[in-house]
MMTF fields as JSON, N, C-alpha, C and O atoms, coordinates in Angstrom:
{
  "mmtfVersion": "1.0.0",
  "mmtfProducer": "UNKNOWN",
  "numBonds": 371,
  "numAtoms": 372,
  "numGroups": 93,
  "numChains": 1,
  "numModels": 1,
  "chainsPerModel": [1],
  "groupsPerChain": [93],
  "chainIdList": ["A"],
  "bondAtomList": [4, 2, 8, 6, 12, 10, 16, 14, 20, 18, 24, 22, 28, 26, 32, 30, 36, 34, 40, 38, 44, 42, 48, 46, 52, 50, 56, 54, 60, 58, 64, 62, 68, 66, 72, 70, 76, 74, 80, 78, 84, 82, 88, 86, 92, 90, 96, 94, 100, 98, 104, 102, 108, 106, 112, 110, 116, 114, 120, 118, 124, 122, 128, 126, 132, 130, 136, 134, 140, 138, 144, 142, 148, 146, 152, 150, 156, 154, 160, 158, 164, 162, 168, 166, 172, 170, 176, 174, 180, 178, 184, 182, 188, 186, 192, 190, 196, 194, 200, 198, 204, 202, 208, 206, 212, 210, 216, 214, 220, 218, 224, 222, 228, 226, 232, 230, 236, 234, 240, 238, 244, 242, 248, 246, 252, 250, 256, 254, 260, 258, 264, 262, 268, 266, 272, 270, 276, 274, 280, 278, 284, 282, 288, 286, 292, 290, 296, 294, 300, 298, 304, 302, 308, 306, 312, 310, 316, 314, 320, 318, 324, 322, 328, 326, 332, 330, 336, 334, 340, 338, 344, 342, 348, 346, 352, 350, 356, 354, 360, 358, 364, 362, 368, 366],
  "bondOrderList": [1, 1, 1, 1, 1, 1, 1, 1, 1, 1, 1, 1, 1, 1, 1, 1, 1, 1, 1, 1, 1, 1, 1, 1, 1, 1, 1, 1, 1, 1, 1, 1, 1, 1, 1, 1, 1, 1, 1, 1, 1, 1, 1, 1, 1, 1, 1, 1, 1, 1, 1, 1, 1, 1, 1, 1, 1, 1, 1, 1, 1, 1, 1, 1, 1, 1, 1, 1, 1, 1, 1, 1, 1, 1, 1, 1, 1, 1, 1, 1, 1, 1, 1, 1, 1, 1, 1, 1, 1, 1, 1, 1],
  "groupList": [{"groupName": "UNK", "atomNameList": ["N", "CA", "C", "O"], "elementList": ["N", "C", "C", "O"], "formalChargeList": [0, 0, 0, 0], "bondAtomList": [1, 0, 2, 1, 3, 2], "bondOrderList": [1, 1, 2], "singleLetterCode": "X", "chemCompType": "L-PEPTIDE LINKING"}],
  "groupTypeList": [0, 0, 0, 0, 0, 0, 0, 0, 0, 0, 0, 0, 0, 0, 0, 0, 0, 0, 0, 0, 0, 0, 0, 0, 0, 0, 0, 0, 0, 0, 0, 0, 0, 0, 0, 0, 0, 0, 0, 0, 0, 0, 0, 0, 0, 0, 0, 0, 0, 0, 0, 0, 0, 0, 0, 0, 0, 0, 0, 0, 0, 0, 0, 0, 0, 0, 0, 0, 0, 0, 0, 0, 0, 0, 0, 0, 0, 0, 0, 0, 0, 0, 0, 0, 0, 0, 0, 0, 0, 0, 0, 0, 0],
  "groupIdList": [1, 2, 3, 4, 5, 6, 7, 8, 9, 10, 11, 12, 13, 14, 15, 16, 17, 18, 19, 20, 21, 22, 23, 24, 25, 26, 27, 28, 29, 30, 31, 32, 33, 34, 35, 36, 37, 38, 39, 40, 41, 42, 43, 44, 45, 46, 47, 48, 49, 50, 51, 52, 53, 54, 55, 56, 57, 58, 59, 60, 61, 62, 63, 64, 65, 66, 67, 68, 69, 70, 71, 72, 73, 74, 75, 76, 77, 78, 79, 80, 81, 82, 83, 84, 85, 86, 87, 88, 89, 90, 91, 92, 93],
  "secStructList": [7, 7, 3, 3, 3, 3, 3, 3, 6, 6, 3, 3, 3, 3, 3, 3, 1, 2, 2, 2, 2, 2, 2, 2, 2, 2, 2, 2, 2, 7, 7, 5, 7, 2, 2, 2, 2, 6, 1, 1, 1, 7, 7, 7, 7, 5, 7, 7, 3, 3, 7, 7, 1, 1, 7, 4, 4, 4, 6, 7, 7, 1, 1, 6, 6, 1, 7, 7, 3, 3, 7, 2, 2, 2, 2, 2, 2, 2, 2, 2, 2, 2, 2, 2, 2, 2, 2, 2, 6, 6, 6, 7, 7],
  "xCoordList": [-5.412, -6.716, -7.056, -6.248, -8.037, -8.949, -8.904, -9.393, -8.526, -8.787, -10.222, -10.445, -10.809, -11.989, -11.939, -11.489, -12.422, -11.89, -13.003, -13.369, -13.823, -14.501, -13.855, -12.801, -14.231, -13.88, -14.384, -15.526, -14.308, -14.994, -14.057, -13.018, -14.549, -14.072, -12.352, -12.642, -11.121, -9.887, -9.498, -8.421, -10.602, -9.918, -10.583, -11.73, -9.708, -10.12, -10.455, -9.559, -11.691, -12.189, -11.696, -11.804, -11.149, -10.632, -12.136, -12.999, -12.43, -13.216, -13.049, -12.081, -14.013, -13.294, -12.733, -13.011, -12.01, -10.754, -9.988, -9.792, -9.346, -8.209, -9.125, -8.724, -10.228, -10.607, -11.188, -11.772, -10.995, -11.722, -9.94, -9.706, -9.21, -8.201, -7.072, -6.476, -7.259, -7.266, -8.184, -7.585, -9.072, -10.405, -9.468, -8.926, -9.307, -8.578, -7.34, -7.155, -6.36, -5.266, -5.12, -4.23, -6.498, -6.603, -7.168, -6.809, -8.072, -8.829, -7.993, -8.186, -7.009, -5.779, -5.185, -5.36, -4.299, -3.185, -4.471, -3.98, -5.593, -6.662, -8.001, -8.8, -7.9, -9.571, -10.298, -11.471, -10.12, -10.993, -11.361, -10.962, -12.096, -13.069, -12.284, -12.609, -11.44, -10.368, -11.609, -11.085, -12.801, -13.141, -13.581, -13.915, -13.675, -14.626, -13.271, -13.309, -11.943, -10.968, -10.296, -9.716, -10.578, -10.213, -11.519, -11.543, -12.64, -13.755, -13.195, -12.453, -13.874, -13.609, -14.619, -15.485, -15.267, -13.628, -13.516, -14.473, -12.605, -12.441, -13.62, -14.118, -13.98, -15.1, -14.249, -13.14, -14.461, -13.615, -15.126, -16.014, -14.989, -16.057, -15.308, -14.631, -15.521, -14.982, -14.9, -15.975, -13.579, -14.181, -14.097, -13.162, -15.609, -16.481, -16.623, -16.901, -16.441, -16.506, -15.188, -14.579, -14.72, -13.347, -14.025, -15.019, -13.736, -13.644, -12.794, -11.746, -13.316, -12.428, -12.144, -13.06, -10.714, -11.017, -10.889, -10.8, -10.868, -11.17, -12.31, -12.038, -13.48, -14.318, -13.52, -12.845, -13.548, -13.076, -13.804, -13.135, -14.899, -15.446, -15.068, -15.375, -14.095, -14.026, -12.062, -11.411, -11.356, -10.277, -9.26, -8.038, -9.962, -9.57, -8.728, -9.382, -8.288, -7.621, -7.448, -7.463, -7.18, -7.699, -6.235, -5.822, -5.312, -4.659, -4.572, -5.308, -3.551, -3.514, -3.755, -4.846, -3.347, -3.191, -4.676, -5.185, -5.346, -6.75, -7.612, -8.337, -7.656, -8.138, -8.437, -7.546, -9.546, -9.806, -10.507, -11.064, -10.766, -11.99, -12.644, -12.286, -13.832, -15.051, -16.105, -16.043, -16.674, -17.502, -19.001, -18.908, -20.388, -21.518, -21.768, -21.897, -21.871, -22.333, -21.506, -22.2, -20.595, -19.233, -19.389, -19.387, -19.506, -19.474, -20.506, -20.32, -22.202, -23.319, -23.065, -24.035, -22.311, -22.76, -21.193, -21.261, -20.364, -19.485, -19.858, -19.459, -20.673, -21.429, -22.429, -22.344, -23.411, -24.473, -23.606, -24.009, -22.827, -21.671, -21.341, -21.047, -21.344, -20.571, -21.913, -21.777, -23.18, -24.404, -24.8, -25.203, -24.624, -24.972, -24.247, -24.675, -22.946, -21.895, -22.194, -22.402, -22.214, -22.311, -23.69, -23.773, -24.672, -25.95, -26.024, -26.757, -25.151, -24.608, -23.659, -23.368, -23.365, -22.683, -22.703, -21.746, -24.107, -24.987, -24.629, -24.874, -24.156, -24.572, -23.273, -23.232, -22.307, -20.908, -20.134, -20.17, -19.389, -18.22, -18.411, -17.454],
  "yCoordList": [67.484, 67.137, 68.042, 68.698, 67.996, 69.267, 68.196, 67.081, 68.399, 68.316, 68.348, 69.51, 67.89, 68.323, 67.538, 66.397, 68.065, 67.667, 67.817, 68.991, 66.858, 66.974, 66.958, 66.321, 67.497, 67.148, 66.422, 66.864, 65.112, 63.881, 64.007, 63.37, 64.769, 64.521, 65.131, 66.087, 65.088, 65.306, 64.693, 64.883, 63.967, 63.228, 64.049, 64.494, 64.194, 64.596, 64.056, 63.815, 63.795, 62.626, 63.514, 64.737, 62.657, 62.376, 62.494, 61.729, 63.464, 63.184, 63.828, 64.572, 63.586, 64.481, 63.563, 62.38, 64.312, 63.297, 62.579, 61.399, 63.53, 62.742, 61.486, 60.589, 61.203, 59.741, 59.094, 58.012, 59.724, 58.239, 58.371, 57.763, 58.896, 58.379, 56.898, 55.953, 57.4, 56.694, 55.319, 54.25, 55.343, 53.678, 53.052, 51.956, 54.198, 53.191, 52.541, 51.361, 53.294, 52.41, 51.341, 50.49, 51.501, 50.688, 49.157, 48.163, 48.991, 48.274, 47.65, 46.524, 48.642, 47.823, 46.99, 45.812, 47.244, 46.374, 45.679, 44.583, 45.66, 44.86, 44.965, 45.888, 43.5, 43.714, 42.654, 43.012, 42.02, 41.259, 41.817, 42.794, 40.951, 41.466, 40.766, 39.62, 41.327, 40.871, 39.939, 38.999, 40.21, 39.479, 38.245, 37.375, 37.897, 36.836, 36.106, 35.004, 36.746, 35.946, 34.882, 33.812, 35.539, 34.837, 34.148, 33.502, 34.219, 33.3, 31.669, 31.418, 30.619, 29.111, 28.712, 28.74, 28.237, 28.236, 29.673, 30.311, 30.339, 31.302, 31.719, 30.95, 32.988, 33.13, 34.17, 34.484, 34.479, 35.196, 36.168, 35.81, 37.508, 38.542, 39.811, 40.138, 40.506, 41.63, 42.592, 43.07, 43.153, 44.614, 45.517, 45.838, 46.29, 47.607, 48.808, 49.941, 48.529, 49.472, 49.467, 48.397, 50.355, 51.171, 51.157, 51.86, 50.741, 50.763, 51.114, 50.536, 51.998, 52.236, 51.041, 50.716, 50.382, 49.537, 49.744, 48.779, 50.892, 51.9, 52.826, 53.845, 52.702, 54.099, 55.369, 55.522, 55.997, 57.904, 58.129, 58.807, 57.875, 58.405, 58.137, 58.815, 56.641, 55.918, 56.175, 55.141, 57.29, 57.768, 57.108, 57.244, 56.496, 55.576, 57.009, 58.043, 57.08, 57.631, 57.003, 55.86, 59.12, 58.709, 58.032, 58.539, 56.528, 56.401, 55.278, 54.354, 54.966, 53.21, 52.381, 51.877, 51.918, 51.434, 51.08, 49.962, 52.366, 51.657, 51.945, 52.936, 51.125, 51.026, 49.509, 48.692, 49.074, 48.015, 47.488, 48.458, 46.523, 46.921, 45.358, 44.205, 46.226, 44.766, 44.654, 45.478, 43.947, 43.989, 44.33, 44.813, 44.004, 44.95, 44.77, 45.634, 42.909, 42.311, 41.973, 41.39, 42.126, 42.605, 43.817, 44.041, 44.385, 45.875, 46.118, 46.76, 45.523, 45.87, 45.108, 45.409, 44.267, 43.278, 44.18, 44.075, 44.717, 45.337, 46.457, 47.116, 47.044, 48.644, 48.15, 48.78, 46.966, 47.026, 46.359, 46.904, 45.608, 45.487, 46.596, 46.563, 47.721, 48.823, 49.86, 50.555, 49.92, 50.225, 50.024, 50.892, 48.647, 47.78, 48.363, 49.14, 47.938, 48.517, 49.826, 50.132, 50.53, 52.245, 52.316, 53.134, 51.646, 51.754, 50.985, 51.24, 50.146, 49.541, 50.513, 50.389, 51.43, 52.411, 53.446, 54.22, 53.729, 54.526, 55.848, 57.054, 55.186, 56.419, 57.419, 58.354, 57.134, 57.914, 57.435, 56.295, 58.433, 58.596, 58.965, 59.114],
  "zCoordList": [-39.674, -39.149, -37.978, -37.321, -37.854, -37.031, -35.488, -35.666, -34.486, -32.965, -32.307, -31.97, -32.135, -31.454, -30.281, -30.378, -28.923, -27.897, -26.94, -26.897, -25.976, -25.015, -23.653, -23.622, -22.547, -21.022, -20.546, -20.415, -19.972, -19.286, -17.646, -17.476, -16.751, -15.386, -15.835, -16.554, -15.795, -15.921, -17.552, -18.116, -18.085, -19.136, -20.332, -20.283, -21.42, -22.618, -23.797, -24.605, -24.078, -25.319, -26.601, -26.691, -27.545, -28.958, -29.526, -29.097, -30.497, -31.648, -33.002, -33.164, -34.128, -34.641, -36.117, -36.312, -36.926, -37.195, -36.964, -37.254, -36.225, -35.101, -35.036, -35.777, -34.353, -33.62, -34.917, -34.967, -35.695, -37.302, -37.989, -39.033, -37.555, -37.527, -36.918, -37.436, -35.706, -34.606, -34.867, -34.98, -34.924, -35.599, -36.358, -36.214, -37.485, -38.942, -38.529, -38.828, -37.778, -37.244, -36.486, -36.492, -35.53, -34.627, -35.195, -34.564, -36.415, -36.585, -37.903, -38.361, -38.421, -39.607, -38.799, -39.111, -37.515, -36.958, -36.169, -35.899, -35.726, -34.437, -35.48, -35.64, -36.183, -37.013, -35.577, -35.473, -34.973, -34.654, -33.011, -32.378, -32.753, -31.601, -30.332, -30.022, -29.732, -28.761, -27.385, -26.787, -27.096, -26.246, -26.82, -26.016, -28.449, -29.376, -29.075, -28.528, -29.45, -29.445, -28.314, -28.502, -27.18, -25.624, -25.263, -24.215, -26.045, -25.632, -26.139, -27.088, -25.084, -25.357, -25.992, -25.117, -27.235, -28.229, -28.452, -28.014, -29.013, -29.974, -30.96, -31.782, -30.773, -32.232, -33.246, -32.814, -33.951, -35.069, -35.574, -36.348, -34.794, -35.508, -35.355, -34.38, -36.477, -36.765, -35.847, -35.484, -35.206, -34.27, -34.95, -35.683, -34.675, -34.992, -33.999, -34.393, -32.857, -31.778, -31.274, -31.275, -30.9, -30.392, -28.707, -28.525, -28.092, -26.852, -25.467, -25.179, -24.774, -23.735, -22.545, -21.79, -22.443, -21.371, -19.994, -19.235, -19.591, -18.589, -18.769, -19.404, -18.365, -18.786, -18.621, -17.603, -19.267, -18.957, -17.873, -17.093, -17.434, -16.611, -15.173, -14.193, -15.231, -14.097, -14.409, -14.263, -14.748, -15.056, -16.254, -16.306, -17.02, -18.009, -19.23, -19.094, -19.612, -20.506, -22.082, -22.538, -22.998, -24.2, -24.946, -25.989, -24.134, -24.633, -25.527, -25.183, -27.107, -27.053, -26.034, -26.302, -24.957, -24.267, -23.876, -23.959, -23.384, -22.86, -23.949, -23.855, -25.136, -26.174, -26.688, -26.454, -27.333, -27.662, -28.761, -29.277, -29.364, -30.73, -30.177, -29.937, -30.173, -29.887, -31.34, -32.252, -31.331, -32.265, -31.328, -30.199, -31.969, -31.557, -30.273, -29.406, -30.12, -29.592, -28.288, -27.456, -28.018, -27.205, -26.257, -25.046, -27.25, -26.88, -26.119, -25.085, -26.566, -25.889, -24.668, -23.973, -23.959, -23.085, -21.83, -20.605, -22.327, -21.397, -21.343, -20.383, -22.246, -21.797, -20.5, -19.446, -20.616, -20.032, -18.599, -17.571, -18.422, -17.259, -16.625, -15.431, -17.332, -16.441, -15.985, -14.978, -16.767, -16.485, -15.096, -14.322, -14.846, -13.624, -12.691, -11.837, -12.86, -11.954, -11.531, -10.357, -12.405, -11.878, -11.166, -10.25, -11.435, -10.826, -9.237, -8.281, -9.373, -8.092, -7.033, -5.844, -7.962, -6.709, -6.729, -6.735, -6.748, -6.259, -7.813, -7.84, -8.621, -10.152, -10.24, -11.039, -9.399, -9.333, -10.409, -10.872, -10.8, -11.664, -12.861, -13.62]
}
């Protein structure tokens, strides 16, 4: 598989193959939406989005580790969390 590689600040984004690689593994062993799951009660929805749980931008790295699968609706509500946040301090990182 072909590498394709962006610079984000020190960190290097995965795309490419490599990263629809990376999805498929992630979403065989993690189908569900890890924040639906720790919600009270529990919801059970598919994760669709691969998520960083560190932004790269905020030094999060392209590793397992800070990796996650949310589904849409997940995903839109911790993107628009970190929107805020970054707009709260003053648009850095």
């Amino acid at each position: 598989s072909r590498l394709r590689i962006t610079q984000i600040g020190g960190t290097t984004r995965i795309r490419g193959t490599t990263l629809q690689n990376i999805r498929k593994q992630h979403f065989e062993q993690y189908p569900l939406c890890i924040t639906c799951l720790a919600a009270t009660p529990p919801r059970t929805r598919a994760a669709v989005e691969l998520d960083h749980i560190i932004p790269l931008h905020l030094g999060g790295r392209e590793t397992d580790s800070n990796r996650q699968g949310l589904c849409v609706e997940c995903h839109a509500e911790k993107t628009e969390r970190e929107l805020q946040e970054r707009a709260r301090n003053g648009g850095g990182g």
